[in-house]
C-alpha positions in Angstrom: 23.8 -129.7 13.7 26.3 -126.5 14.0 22.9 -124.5 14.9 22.4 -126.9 17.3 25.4 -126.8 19.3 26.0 -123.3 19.3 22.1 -122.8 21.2 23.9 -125.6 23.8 26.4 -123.5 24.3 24.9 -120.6 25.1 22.1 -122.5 27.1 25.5 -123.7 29.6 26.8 -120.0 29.1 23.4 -119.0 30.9 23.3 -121.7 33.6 26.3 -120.9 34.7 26.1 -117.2 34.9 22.6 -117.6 36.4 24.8 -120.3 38.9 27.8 -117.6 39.7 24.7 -114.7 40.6 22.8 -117.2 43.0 26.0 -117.7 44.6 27.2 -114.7 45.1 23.8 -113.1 45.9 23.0 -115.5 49.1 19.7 -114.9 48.5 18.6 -118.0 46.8 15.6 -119.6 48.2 12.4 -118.9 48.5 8.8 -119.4 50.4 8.4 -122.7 52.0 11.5 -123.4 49.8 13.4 -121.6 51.9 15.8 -123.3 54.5 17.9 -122.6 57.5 21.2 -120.9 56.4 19.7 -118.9 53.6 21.0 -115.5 54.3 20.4 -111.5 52.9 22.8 -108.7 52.6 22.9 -105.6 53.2 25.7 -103.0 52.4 26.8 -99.8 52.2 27.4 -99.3 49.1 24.0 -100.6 47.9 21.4 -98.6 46.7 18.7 -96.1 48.3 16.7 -98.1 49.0 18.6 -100.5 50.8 21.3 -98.4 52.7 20.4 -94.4 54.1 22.1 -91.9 56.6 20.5 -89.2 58.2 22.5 -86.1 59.4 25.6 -84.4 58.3 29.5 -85.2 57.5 29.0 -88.6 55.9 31.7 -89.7 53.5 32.0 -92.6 51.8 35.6 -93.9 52.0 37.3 -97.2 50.3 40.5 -99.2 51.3 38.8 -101.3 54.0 35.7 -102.9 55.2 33.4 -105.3 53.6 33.9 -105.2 50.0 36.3 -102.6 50.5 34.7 -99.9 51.4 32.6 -98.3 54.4 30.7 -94.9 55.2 32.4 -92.7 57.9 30.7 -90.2 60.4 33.0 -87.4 61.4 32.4 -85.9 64.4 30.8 -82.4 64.8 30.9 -79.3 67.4 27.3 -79.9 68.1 26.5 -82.0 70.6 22.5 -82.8 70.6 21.8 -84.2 67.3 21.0 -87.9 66.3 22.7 -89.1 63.5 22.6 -92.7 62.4 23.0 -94.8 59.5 20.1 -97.6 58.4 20.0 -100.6 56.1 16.0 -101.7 54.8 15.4 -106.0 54.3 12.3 -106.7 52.3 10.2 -109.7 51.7 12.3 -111.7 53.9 11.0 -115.5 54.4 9.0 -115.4 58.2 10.9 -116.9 60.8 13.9 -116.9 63.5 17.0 -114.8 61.9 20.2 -114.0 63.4 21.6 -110.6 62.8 25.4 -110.0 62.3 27.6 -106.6 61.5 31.3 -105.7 60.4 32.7 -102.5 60.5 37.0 -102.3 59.5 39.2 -101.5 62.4 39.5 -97.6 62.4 41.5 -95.5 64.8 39.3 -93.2 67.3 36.1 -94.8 66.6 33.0 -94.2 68.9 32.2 -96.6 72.2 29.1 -94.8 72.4 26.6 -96.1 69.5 23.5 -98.6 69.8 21.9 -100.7 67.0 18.1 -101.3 66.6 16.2 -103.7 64.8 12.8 -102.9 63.8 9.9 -104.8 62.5 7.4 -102.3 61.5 5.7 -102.5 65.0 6.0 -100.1 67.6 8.6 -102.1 69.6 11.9 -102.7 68.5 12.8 -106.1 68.3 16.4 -105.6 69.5 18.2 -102.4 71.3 21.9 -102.9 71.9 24.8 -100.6 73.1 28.1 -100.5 71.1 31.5 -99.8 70.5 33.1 -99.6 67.3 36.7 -99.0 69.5 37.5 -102.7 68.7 37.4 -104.9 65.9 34.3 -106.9 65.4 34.3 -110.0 67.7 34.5 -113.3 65.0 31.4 -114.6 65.8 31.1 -115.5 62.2 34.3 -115.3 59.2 32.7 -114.5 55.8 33.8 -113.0 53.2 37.2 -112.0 54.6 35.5 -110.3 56.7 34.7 -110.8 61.1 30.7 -110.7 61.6 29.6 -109.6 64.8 26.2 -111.1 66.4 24.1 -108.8 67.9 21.3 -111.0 68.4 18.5 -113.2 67.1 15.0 -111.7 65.9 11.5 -113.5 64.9 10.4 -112.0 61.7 6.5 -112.7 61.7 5.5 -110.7 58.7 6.6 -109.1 55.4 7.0 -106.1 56.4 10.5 -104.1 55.9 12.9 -104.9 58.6 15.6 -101.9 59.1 19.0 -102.2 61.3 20.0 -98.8 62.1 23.1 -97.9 63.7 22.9 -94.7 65.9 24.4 -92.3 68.0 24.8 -88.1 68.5 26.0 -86.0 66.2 30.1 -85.6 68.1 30.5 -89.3 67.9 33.0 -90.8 64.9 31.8 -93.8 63.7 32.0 -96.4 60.5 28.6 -97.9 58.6 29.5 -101.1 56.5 27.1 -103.8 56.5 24.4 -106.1 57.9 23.9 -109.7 57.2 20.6 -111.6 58.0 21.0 -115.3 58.8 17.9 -117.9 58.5 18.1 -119.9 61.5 14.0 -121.6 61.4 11.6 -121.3 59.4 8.4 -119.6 60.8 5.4 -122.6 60.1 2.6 -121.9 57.9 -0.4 -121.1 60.5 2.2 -118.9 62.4 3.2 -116.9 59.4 1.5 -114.0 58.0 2.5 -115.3 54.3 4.0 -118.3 53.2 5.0 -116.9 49.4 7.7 -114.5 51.2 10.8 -114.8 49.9 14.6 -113.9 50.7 16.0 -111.2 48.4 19.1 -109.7 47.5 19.9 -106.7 48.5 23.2 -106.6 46.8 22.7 -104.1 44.2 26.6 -103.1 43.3 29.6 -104.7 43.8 32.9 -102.9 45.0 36.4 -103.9 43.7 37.6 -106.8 45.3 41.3 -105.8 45.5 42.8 -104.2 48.9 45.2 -101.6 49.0 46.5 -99.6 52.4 44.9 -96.3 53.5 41.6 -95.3 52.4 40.2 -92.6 49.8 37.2 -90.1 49.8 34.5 -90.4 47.6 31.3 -89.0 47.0 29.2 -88.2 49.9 25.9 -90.4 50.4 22.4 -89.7 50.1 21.0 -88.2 53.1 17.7 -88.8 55.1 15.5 -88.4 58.2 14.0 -91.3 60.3 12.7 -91.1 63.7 15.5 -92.5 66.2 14.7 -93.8 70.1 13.8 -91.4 73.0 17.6 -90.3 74.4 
């Protein structure tokens, strides 16, 4: 009997931890499961494979931003490189998404950036010029954080989907994070695969407390990606 209550115990231990995950993922449905409102995403802080930055003078600084933290570019003498920051989605369910960003309110920030949303395929699904010299507009308040829309997409295939923030080498800009919205579900003959699923691409957590000013830390990962004709 003793035996026997202790395994219920830990079977509700384990419900409700798998319970607090889901949760705080977002990413909990999957295939035809999936439904309007299921949402992915996609940070900073997260690993390789979800989060990159091509060029020099990243640093990633805490104090602000979504989770409290973001990645700053610091401007450089020279003038004719790309640089640009990119965040990966895989397996996302097929269908009509709605992309939103946040960056914290920094002082001197760039009004000349752009944000692209590929598919995979040789056009982009969205091109959009920026400015980071204002807080995000509150389309959308998550997470004690204001989400910016910068438009909706039709995700036909599993493919990865990147969001890459971009801009020359002399700008100053912030990199935080990208959220995915489900808005319809793509139908089964218009699909390429119907066992797709939403993942999470939440693969550490920052501290949740909040303090003025920010601090240095270790300087990301670097990479190369091809960027738009200038």
């Amino acid at each position: 009997m003793e035996r026997r209550r202790e395994n219920l115990v830990i079977a509700s231990v384990l419900v409700l931890t798998l319970a607090v995950v889901v949760f705080r993922g977002g990413q909990r449905l999957t295939g035809s499961a999936a439904a309007p409102g299921s949402f992915v995403v996609a940070d900073d802080a997260d690993g390789q494979h979800v989060f990159l930055t091509s060029g020099q003078r990243w640093n990633k600084m805490e104090g602000q931003g979504y989770r409290n933290g973001y990645t700053l570019h610091r401007h450089t003498i020279w003038t004719g490189t790309n640089v640009g920051a990119r965040w990966f989605f895989r397996n996302l369910t097929p269908g009509t998404y709605e992309i939103f960003v946040t960056w914290p309110a920094v002082l001197g920030m760039s009004d000349k950036l752009s944000y692209r949303v590929d598919d995979g395929t040789t056009t982009p699904l969205i091109v959009q010029s920026f400015s980071q010299q204002h807080p995000p507009a509150s389309d959308v308040r998550w997470e004690g954080s204001d989400w910016q829309r910068i438009g909706s997409a039709a995700i036909t295939s599993g493919n990865i989907v990147s969001v890459s923030l971009l801009a020359k080498n002399r700008e100053t800009f912030v990199a935080d994070a990208v959220r995915l919205v489900l808005r319809e579900v793509a139908s089964v003959s218009s699909s390429s695969s119907s066992s797709s699923s939403i993942i999470s691409s939440r693969s550490s957590a920052r501290s949740s407390s909040s303090y003025a000013g920010h601090r240095r830390r270790i300087p990301p990962k670097q990479t190369r990606f091809p960027y738009p004709a200038s």
